[in-house]
TINUNU-757415 format. One record per residue (C-alpha): residue number from 1; y, z, x. Coordinates in pm, 1 decimal. Example, Ala and Ser with C-alpha at 12.3 -4.5 7.8 and 13.67 -1.06 7.14 Angstrom:
// residues 2
R   k        Y        Z        X
R   1   -450.0    780.0   1230.0
R   2   -106.0    714.0   1367.0
END
This chain:
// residues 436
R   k        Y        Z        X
R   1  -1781.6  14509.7  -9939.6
R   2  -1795.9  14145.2  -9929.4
R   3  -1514.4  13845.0  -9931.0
R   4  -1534.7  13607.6 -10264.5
R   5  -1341.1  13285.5 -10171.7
R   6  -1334.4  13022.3 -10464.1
R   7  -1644.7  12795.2 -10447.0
R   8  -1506.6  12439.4 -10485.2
R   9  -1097.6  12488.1 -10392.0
R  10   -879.7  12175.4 -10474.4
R  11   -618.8  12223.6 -10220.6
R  12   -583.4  12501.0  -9965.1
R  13   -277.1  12402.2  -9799.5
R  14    -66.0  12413.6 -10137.6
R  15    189.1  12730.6 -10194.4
R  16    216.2  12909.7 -10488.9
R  17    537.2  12942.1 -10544.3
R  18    697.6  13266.4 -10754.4
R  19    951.0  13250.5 -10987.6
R  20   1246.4  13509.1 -11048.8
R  21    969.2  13667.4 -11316.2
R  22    720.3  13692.3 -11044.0
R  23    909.4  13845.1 -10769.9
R  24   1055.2  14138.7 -11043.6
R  25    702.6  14270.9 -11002.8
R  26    577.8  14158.2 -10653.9
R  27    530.0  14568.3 -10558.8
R  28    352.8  14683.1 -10892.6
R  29     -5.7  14636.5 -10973.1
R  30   -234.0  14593.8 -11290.8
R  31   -509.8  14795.0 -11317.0
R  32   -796.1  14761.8 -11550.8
R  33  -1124.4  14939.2 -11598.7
R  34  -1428.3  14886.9 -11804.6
R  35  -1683.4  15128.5 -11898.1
R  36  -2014.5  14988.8 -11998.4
R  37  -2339.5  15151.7 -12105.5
R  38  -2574.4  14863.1 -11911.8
R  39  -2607.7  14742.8 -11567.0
R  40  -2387.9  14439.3 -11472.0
R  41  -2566.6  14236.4 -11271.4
R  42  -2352.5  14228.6 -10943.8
R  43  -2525.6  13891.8 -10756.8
R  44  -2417.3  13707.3 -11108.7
R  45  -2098.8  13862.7 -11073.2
R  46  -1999.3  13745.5 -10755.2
R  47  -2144.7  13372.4 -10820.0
R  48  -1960.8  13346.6 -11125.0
R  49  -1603.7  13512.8 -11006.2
R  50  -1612.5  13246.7 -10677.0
R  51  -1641.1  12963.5 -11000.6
R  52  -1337.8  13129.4 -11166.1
R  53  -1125.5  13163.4 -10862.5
R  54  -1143.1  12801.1 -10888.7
R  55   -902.8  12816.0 -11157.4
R  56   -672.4  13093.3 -11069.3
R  57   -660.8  12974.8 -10675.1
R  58   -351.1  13165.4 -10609.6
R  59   -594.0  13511.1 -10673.5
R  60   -761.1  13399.9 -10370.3
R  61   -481.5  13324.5 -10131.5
R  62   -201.3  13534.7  -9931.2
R  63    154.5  13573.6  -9953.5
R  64    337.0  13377.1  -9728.2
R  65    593.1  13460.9  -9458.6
R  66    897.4  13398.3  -9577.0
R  67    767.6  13585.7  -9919.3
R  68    863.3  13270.6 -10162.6
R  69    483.9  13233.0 -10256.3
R  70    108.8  13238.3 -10212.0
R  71    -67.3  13064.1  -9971.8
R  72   -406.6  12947.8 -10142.0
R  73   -561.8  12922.8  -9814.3
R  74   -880.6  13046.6 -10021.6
R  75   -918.5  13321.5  -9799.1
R  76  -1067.9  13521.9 -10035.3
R  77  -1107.5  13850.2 -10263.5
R  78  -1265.7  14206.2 -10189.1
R  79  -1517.5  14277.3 -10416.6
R  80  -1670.6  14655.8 -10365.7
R  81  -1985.7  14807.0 -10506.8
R  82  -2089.3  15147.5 -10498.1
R  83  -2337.5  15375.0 -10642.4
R  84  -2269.2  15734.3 -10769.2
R  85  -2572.3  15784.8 -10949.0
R  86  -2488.1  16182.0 -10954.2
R  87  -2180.9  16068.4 -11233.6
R  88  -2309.1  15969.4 -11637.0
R  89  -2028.6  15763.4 -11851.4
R  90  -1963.2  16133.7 -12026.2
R  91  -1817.0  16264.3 -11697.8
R  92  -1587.6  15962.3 -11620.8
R  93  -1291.7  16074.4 -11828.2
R  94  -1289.3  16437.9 -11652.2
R  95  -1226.2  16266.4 -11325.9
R  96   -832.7  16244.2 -11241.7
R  97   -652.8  15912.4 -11180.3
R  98   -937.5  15715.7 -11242.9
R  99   -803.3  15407.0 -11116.6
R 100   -786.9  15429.4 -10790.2
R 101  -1088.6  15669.8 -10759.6
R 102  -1308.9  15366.5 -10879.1
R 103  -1095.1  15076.8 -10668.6
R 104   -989.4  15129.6 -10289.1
R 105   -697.1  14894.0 -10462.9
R 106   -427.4  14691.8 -10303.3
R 107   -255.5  14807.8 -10013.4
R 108    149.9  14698.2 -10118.3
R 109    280.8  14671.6  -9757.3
R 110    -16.2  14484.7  -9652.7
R 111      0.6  14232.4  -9931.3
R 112    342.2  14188.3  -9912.3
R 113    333.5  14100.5  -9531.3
R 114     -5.6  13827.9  -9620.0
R 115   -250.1  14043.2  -9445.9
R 116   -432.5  14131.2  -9802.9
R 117   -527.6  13927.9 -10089.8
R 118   -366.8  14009.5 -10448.9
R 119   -701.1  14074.9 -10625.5
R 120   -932.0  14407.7 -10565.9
R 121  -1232.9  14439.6 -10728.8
R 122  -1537.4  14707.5 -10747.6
R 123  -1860.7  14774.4 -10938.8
R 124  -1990.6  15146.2 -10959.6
R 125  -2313.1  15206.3 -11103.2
R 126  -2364.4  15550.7 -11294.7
R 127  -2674.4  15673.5 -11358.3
R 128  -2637.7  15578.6 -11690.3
R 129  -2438.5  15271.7 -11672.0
R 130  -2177.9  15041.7 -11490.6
R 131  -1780.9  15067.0 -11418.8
R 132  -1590.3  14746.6 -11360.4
R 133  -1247.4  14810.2 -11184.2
R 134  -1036.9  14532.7 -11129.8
R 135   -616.7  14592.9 -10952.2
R 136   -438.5  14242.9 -10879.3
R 137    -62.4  14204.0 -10822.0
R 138    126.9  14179.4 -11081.5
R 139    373.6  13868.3 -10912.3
R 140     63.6  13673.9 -11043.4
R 141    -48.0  13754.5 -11337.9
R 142    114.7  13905.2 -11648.8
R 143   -102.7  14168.9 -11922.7
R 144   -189.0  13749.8 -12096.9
R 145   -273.8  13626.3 -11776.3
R 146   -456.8  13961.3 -11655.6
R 147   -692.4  13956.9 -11971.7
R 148   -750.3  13616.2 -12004.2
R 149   -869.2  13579.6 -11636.7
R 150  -1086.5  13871.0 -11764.1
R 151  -1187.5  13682.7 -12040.8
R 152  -1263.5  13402.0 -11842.8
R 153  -1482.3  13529.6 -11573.2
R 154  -1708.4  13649.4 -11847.1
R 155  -1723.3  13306.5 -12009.8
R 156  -1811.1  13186.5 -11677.8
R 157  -2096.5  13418.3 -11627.6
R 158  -2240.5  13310.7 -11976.9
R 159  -2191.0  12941.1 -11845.2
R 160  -1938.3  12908.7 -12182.0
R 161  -1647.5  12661.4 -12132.1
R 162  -1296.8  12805.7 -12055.1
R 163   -984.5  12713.9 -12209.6
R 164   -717.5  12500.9 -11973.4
R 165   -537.1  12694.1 -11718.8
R 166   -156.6  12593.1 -11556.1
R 167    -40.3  12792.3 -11260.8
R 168    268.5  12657.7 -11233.8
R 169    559.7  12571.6 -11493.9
R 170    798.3  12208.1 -11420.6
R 171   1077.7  12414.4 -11186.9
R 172   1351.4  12419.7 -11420.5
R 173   1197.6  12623.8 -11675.7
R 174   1234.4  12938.9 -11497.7
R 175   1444.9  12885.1 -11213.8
R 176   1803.0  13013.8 -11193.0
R 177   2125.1  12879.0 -11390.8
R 178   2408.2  13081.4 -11348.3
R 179   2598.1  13146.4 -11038.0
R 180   2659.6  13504.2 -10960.7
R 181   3027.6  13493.9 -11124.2
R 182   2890.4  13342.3 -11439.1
R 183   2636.1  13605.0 -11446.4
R 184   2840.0  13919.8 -11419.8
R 185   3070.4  13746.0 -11680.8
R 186   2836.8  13671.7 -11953.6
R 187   2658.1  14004.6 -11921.8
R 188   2957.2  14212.8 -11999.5
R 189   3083.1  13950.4 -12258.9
R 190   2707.1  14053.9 -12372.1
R 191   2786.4  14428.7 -12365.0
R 192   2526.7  14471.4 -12147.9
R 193   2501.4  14828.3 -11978.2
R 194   2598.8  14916.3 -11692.8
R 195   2356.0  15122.6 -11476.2
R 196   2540.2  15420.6 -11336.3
R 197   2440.4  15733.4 -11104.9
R 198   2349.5  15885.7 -11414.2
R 199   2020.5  15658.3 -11448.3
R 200   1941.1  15655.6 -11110.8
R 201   1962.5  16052.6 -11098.6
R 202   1753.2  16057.9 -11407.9
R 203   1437.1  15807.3 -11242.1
R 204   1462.9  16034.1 -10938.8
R 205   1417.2  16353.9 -11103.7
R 206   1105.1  16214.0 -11285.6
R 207    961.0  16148.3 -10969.1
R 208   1013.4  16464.5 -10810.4
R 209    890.6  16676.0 -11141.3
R 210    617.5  16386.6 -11178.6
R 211    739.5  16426.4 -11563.5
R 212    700.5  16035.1 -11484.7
R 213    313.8  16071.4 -11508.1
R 214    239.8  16288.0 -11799.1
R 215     35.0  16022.0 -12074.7
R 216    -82.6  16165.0 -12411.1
R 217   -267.6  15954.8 -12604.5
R 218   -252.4  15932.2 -13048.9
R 219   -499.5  15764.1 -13205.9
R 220   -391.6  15554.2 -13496.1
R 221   -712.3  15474.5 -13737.2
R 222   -738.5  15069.1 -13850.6
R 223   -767.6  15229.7 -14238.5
R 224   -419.7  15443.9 -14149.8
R 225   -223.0  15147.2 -14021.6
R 226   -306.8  14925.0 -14318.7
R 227   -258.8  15182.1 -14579.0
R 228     69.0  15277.0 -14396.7
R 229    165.5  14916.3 -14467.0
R 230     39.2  14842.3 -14773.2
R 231    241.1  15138.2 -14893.7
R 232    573.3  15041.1 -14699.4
R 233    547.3  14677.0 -14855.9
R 234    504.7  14789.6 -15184.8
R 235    789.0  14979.2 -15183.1
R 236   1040.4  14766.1 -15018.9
R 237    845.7  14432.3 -15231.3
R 238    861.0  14280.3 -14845.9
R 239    615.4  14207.5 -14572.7
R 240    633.8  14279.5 -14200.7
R 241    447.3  14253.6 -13896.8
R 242    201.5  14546.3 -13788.6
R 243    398.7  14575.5 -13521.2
R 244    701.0  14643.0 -13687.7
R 245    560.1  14857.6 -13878.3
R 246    388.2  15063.5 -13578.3
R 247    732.6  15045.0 -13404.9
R 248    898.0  15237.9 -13741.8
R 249    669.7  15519.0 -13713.9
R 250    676.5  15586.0 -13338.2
R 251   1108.0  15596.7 -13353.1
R 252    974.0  15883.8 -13647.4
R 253    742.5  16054.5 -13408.7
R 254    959.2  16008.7 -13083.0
R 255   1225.5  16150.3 -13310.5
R 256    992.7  16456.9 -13404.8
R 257    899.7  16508.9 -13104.4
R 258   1235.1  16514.9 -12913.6
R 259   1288.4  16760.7 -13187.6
R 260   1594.9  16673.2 -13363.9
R 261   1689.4  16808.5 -13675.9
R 262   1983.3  16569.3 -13768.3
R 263   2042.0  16205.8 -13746.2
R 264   2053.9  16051.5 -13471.5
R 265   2096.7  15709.7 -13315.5
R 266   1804.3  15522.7 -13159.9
R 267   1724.4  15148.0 -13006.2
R 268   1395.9  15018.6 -12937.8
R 269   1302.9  14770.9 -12650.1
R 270   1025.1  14482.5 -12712.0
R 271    784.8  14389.3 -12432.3
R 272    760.8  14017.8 -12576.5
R 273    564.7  13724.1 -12466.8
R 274    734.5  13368.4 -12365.4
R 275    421.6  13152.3 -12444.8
R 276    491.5  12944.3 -12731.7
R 277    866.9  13077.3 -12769.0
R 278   1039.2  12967.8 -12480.1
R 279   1046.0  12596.5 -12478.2
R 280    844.9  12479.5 -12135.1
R 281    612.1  12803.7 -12166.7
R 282    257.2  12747.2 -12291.2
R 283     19.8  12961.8 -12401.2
R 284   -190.5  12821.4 -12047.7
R 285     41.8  12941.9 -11812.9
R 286   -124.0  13258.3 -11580.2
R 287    221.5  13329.0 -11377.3
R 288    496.2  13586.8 -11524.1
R 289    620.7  13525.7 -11867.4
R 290    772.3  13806.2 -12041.6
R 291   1113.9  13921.7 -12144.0
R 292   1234.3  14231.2 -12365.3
R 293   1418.8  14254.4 -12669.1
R 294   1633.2  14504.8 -12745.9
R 295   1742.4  14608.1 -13127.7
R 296   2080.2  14711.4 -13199.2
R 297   2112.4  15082.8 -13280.9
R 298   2067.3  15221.4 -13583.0
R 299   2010.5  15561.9 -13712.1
R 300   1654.8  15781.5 -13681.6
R 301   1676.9  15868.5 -14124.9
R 302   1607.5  15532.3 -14219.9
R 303   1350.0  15460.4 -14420.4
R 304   1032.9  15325.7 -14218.5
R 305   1080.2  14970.5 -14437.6
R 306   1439.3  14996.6 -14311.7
R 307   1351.4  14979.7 -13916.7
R 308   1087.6  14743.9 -13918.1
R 309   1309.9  14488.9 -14085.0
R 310   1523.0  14579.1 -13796.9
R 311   1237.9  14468.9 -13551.5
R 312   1119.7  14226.6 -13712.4
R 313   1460.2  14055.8 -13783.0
R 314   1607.2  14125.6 -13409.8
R 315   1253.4  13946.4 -13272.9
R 316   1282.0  13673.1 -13530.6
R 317   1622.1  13584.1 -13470.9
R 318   1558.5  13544.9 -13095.9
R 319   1277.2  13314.2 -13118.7
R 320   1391.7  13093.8 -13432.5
R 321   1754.8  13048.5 -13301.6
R 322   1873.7  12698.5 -13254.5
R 323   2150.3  12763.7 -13034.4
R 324   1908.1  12825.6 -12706.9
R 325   1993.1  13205.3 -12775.3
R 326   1634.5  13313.0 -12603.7
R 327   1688.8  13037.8 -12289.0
R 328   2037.0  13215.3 -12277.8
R 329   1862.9  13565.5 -12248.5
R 330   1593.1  13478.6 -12039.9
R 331   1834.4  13319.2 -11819.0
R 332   2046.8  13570.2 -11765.4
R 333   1756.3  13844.8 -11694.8
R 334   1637.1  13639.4 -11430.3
R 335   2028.8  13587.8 -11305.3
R 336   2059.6  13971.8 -11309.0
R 337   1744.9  14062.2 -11115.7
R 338   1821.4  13776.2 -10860.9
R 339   2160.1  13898.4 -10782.6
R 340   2026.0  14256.0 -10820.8
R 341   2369.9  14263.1 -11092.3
R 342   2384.5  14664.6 -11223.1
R 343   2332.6  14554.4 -11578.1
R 344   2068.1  14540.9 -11828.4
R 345   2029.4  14498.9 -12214.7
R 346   1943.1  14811.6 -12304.4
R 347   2071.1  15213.5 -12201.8
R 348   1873.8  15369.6 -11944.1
R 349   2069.2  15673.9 -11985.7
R 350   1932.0  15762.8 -12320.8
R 351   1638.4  15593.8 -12249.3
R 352   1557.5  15864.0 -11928.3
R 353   1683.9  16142.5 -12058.7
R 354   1476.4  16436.0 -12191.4
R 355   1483.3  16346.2 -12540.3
R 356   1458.1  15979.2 -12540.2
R 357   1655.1  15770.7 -12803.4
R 358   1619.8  15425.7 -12650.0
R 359   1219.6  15335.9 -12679.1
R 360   1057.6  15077.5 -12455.8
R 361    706.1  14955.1 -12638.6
R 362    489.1  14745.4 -12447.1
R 363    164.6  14637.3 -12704.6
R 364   -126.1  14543.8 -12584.1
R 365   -363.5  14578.8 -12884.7
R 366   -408.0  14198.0 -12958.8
R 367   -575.6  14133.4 -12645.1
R 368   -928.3  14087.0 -12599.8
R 369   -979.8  14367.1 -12393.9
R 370  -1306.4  14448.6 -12548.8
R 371  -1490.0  14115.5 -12561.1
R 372  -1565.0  14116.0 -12140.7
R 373  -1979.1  14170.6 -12179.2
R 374  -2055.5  13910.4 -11948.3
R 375  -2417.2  13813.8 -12060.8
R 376  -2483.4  14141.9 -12136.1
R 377  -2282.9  14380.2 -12348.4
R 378  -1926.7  14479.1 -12408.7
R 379  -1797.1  14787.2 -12291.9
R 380  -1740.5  15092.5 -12428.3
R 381  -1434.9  15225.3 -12328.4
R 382  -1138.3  15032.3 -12141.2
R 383   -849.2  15233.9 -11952.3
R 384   -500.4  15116.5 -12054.2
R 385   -326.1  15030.3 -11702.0
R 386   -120.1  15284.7 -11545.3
R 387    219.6  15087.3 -11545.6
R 388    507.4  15347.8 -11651.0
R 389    592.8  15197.9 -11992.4
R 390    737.6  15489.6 -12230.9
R 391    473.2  15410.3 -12519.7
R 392    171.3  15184.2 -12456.2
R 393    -19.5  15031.5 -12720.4
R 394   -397.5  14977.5 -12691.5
R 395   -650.7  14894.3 -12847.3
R 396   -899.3  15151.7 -12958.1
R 397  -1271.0  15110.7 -12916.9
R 398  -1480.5  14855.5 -13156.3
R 399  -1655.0  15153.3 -13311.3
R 400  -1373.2  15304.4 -13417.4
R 401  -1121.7  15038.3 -13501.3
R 402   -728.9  15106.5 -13463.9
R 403   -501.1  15169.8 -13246.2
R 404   -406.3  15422.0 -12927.5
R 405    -33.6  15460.0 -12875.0
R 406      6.5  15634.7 -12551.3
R 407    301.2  15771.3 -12518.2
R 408    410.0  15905.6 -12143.5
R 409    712.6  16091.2 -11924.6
R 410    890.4  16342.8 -12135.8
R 411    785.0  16214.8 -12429.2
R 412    416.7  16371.4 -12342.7
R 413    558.5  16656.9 -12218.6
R 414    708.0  16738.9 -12561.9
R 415    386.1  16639.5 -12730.6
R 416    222.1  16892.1 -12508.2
R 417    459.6  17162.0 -12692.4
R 418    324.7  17061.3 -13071.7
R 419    105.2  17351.9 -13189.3
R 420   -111.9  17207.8 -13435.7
R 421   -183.2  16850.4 -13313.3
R 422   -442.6  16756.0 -13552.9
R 423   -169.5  16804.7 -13859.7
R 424    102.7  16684.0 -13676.2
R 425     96.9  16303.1 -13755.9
R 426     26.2  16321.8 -14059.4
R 427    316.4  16607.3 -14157.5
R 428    529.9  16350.2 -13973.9
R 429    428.2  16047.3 -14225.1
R 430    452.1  16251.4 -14532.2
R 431    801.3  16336.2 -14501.8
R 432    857.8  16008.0 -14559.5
R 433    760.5  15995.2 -14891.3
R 434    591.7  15685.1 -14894.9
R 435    385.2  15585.4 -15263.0
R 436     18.4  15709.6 -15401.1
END
């Protein structure tokens, strides 16, 4: 193991400081990991990832004290690399929580106390090729800022220019404005939900049955997803988003799968990016920037046409409000979490339960997960992260374009109960009748 501090630091006495956004996630980490079928070369690795730490300083640092920040005292970032020449790239996905078996990782209490920096990175050669493992906090970097430092420690290797970088937003963007009071007012004026014993009895039992860490994984062809959507626009004479369109069919398959022979009511909760919707929030910025949106409820027979208008038009009217109706939301997330308020837009109850109704979709399939090759060639395979989000959307590999929705907690388990998988999609798309 050896220590990568940033080559050419601007300032090592400056503090990173967190925002509300941040500290939500200071004790989860993002994990990412890269299969390729080539060697990395690990010298030019380490060169070039001491040039981008450069730009993302607060990587390189430790948390202060007093736990309002990062110090980015530049000093520095584990990078690991090991050799199991005994494993080939065909015996990777039989090995168990791959993750941490190919990254020693971050140690939480240790980074939290500033003994540890926020980034962990190893290199394992195969016999056959390379893995790249990378864990870093999640207080500084979101799934944009993750794969865009990705991005850009690739560029650097290839000595191609990176795009600007801004680690810190002007202060008022993001900082608190509501008092306490005002808080707890708004959010039941709101109708926010309260978070009862219920919830909290729910997230417990998960935890104990480890129902919590079941994943199954769908694969959605590209070919499928456009002639799924070619099909729903022609009928309803509208267009939509993919992902509107992708969030219609899972509330069909979550509905299938839960098993429910009659109507029932469902919600489904957005992970949505700030950048370039929240006035302040560029598409630069590496710190925290996300929020979720929540759709009102509505019922599971709908047509598919029917509930992605319903996405499409509960995202739209957030973003294109003029009243400051996203500022208001934002603000009163970051009011809840800082007062640790027992509210929240959406129901956890039904959301928990063993037959989920409320849906929380975090897609990741527009990133460029798949364009890291760093001077040499891009990987084969990339592991979605292991953050507990209900259904995950990922890209699929570039040789077989589409999309993975992963789908995990009780939700896999009932997958795991289907009989005849391979029909099972597409008996769940037909019954919609949808036109030659």
């Amino acid at each position: 193991m050896v220590i990568v501090k940033a080559t050419n630091p601007d300032d090592t006495n400056s503090i990173w400081k967190f925002s509300q956004l941040d500290l939500n996630l200071l004790k989860m980490v993002i994990k990412g990991l890269w299969v390729y079928d080539v060697l990395l070369d690990e010298n030019e690795m380490k060169a070039s990832l001491g040039m981008v730490l450069n730009h993302y300083p607060h990587l390189s640092g430790r948390v202060v004290h007093n736990g309002t920040g990062i110090s980015m005292n530049n000093e520095g970032v584990s990078f690991y690399v090991k050799h199991q020449n005994n494993l080939k790239i065909s015996d990777v996905q039989q090995i168990k929580n791959l993750h941490n078996y190919f990254n020693k990782g971050i140690n939480i209490p240790d980074f939290v106390k500033g003994k540890t920096a926020p980034l962990s990175i190893q290199l394992t050669h195969l016999s056959d090729g390379c893995i790249l493992s990378i864990h870093c906090s999640h207080v500084c970097l979101d799934g944009q800022g993750f794969f865009s430092f990705l991005d850009n420690w690739s560029k650097t290797v290839k000595k191609e220019p990176i795009g600007e970088i801004l680690l810190a937003l002007p202060p008022n963007i993001l900082s608190p404005k509501y008092t306490k009071e005002e808080a707890i007012k708004l959010a039941v004026a709101k109708q926010w939900y309260r978070v009862g014993l219920t919830s909290l009895l729910q997230l417990i039992w998960q935890k104990m049955t480890r129902v919590n860490q079941r994943t199954v994984q769908i694969f959605l062809s590209e070919n499928l997803i456009k002639e799924l959507k070619t099909k729903i626009e022609i009928r309803s004479e509208k267009k939509y988003s993919t992902h509107s369109i992708l969030s219609a069919l899972i509330v069909k398959l979550c509905n299938d799968l839960n098993g429910f022979t009659t109507n029932k009511p469902y919600s489904l909760v957005t992970v949505m990016n700030l950048r370039s919707r929240l006035k302040g929030v560029g598409q630069e910025y590496v710190g925290n920037a996300v929020t979720n949106i929540v759709t009102p409820e509505f019922q599971s027979d709908l047509k598919l046409e029917e509930i992605a208008a319903i996405v499409n038009d509960t995202i739209k009217s957030m973003i294109e409000a003029e009243d400051n109706r996203l500022e208001e939301y934002v603000q009163l997330n970051i009011a809840a979490a800082q007062y640790t308020l027992p509210y929240v837009p959406f129901n956890l109850t039904t959301m928990n339960g063993s037959k989920p109704t409320c849906i929380y979709i975090n897609n990741l399939s527009k990133f460029p997960i798949y364009e890291c090759d760093f001077g040499k060639k891009n990987p084969v395979f990339s592991y979605p992260n292991d953050l507990p989000d209900q259904v995950k959307l990922w890209p699929s590999t570039p040789d077989k374009p589409g999309v993975n929705i992963y789908f995990s907690g009780y939700l896999a388990k009932n997958y795991s109960k289907i009989k005849n998988k391979r029909e099972w999609l597409s008996g769940v798309i037909e019954r919609e009748n949808l036109p030659d």
